[in-house]
N, C-alpha and C positions, 0 to 999 in steps of 0.2 A: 504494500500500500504506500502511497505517495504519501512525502510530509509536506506537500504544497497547502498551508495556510491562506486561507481569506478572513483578513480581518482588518475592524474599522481599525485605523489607525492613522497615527499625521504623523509623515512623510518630514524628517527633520533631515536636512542636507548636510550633514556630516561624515567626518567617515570617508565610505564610499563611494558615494555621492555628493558633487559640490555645484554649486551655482543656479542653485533650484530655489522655489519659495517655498514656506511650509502651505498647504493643504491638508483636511480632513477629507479623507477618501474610504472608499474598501476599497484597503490593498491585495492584493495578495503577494504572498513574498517565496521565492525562490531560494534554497538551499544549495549553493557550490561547496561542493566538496572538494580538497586540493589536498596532495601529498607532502606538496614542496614549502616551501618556508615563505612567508609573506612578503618577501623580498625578492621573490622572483620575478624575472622581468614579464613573465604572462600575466600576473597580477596588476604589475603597475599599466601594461602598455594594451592588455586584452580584456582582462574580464572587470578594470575600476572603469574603463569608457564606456565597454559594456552595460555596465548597472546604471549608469550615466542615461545611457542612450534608449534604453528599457523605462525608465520613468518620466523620462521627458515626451516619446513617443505615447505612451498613456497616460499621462495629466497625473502622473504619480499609483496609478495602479497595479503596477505592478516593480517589486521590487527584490531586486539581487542581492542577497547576503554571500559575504564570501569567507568561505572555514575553511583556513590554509593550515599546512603543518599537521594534517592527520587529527584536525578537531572532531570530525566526524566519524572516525576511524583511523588507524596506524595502519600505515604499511599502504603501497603505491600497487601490490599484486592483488588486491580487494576492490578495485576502485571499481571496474566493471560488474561485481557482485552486488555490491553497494547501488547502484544506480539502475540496474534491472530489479532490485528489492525495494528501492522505496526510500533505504536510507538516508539518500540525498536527492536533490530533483537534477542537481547536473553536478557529473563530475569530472576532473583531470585525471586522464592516466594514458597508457602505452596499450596498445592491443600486443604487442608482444610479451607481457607478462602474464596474457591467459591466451597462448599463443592459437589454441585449441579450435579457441569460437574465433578466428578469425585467420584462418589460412591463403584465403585470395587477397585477402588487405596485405597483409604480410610479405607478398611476392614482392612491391618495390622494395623493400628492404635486402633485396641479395645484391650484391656487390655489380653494378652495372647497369642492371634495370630500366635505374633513372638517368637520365644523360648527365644531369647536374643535380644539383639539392636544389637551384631555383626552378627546375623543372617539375622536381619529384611534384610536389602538391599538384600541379594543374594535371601531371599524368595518374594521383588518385581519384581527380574527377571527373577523367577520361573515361576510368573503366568505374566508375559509381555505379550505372545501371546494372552492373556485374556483379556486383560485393553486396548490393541490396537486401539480399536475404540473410548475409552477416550481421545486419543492421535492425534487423525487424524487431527486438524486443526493446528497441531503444528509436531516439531520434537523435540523428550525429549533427550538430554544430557544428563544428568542426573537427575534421582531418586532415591532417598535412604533415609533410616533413621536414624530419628538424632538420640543422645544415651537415654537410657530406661529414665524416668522423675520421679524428686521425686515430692513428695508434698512439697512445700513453702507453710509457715503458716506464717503471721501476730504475733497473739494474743497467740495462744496456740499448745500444740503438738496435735500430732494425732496419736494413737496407733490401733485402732477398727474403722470399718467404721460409728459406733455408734458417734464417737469422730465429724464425719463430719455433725452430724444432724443441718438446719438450716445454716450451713457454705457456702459463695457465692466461686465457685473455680472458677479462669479463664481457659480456656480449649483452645485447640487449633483447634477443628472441632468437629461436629453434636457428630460424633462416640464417641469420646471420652469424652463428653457430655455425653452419655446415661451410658457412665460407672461411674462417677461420680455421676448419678444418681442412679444407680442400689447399692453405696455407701452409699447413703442418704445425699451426699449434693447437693448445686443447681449449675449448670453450670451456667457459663456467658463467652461467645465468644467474643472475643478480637483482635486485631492485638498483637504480641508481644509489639509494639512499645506505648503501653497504658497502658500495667500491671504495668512499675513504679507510674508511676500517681495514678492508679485505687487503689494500694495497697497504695499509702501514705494517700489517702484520704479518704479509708477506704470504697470505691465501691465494692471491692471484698476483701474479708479472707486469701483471699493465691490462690495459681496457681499449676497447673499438669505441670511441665514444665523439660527438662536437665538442670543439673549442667552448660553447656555452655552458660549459658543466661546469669549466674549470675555475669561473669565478662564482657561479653561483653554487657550487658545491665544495668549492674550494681545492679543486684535485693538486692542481700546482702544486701545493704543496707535500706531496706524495707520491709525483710523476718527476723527472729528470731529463726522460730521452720522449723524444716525440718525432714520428714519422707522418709526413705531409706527402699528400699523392697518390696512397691506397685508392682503387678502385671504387668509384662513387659510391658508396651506403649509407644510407640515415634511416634513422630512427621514424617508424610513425608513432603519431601524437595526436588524442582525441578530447572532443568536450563531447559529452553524451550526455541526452538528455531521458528522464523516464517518460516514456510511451503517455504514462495516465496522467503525470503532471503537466503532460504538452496538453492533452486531448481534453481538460479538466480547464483551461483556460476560457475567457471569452473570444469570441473570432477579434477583437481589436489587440488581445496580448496575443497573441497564436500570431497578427500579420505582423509585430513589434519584432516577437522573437523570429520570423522569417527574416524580414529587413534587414538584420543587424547580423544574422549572420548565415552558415552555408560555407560558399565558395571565398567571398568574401574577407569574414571571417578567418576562414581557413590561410590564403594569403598573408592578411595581419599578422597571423600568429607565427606563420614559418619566416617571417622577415624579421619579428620579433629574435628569434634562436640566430638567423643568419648575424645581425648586430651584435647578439652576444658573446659569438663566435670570434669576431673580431676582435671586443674586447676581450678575450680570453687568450687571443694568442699573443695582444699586444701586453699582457700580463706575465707572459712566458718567457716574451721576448724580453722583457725589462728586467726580469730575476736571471737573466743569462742562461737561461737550460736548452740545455741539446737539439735542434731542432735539426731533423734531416728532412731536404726535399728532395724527394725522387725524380731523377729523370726520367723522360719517358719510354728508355728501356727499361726500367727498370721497373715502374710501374707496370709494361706489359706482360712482366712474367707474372706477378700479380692478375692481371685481369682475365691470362691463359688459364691459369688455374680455377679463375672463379666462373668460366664458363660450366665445368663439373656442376658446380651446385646448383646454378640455376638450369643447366639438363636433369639435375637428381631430381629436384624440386617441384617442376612443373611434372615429370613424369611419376613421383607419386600421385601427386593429385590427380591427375588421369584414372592412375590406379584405383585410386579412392571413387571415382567416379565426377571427378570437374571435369568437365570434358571443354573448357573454354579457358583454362591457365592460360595455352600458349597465349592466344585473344587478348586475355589481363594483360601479361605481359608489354606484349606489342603495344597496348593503347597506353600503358604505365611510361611507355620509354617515348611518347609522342607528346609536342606541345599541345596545351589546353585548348580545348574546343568546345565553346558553349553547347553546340548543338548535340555533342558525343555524349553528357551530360544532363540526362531530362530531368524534372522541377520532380517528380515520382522518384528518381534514385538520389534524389540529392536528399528526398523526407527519409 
């Protein structure tokens, strides 16, 4: 059951919301659930304009609270549970952490997929009409990917994927797991929220991960060597909403929260991680640590090998009975086209 409340209430512009008057309305208020720490840049730059833009759009009736830092729950592997139960009405997390219910999303995640990381988002809304039924217990806000990942190393650089023999790398889902392997090092699957730990104490070698981790998680401090140039892979990233608190709304909150976000949405948000990315490696770069950039042979023997897993990949799911992976694919690796896209796979 949804915790979407309606109730009288005046609408005070603080907080997460600024530059509004007060009003006595019935509101109803929205529940965000967030794993990450309230200083994360989705917060400030996605879902505080968001709350913004939601109560100005309805004359203040409707309204965005937001519970960062696992107020609603701990732990970032729950958050899809969470939001198909009720516990929140929208929340932040990774399809790669319930890797399970979401295997056609997951395909741009293999190493090449996506021609860039500012590609990746418009080629998952490429193939949206496709992944649709990944999505039916929920309504996606957005999805998008975060920017391309370097390696973070511990101990040593990495120039060959010979360099990863024996090396434990944390990964962010199955997929990207099998390219890691297809690499010759060993995956270990993680929350973000365990790779400082796991790298101070020497449970994993270094991580597949974006430059925006490293300030807002603070990896730098636990990474040394970093290898720039690996074969495109990012992370997907979702705001999911529950089905009954969408459908529970009046049609003027229902056309607020279309408006605001979607494809849109989605965008903002992967440009949000692209900036942080930046600032994360101009962060690296100023503490002097190891940065190797790949040429692009060197890169190629990387991208040779990660051919294997996006063949291993697409041909389970076949096996499984997706008989449209390759399809995904193809349309994941194409720039965006509204019309590949219908208003039906974007709900």
């Amino acid at each position: 059951m949804s915790i979407t409340n309606r109730i009288a209430k005046t609408v005070l512009t603080g907080g997460i919301v600024t530059g509004l008057t007060l009003s006595s309305v019935q509101a109803t208020e929205l529940n965000l659930a967030s794993f990450v720490p309230a200083n994360h840049h989705l917060q400030k730059n996605v879902w505080e304009p968001l709350a913004k833009q939601l109560v100005e759009a309805t004359d203040g009736s409707l309204v965005l609270n937001i519970y960062p830092a696992g107020q609603l729950g701990s732990g970032g592997t729950e958050q899809y549970k969470r939001v198909v139960r009720g516990v929140a009405d929208i929340v932040h997390g990774l399809p790669g952490y319930t890797s399970s219910h979401f295997p056609k999303t997951l395909l741009i995640e293999l190493p090449g997929v996506p021609e860039s990381d500012e590609q990746g988002t418009g080629g998952l809304w490429n193939a949206m009409p496709l992944l649709e039924d990944e999505y039916a217990r929920v309504k996606p806000l957005a999805v998008f990917t975060s920017e391309s990942a370097i390696l973070m190393l511990r101990d040593k650089e990495v120039r060959t994927p010979a360099d990863l023999d024996g090396m434990k790398i944390r990964v962010p889902s199955s997929n990207v797991g099998k390219a890691i392997e297809a690499w010759g090092g060993t995956p270990v699957s993680m929350p973000i929220t365990e790779v400082y730990s796991a790298a101070q104490t020497g449970v994993i070698d270094g991580a597949l991960l974006g430059g925006s981790t490293l300030n807002s998680f603070k990896l730098h401090e636990v990474f040394d060597h970093y290898t720039v140039g690996v074969p495109s892979t990012t992370s997907v990233v979702f705001q999911l909403m529950n089905r009954d608190s969408y459908e529970n709304l009046t049609d003027a909150e229902q056309a607020a929260i279309d408006k605001y976000t979607g494809y849109e949405m989605s965008k903002k948000s992967s440009q949000s991680y692209r900036d942080q990315h930046e600032e994360g490696m101009a962060t690296i770069r100023e503490a002097d640590k190891n940065i190797v950039e790949l040429t692009l042979e060197e890169t190629a023997a990387f991208r040779k090998l990660s051919q294997s897993a996006i063949k291993e990949t697409v041909n389970e799911l076949e096996s499984e009975g997706i008989d449209n992976a390759k399809k995904i694919v193809e349309l994941m690796g194409q720039p965006y086209q509204r019309d590949a896209a219908t208003s039906k796979g974007a709900q």
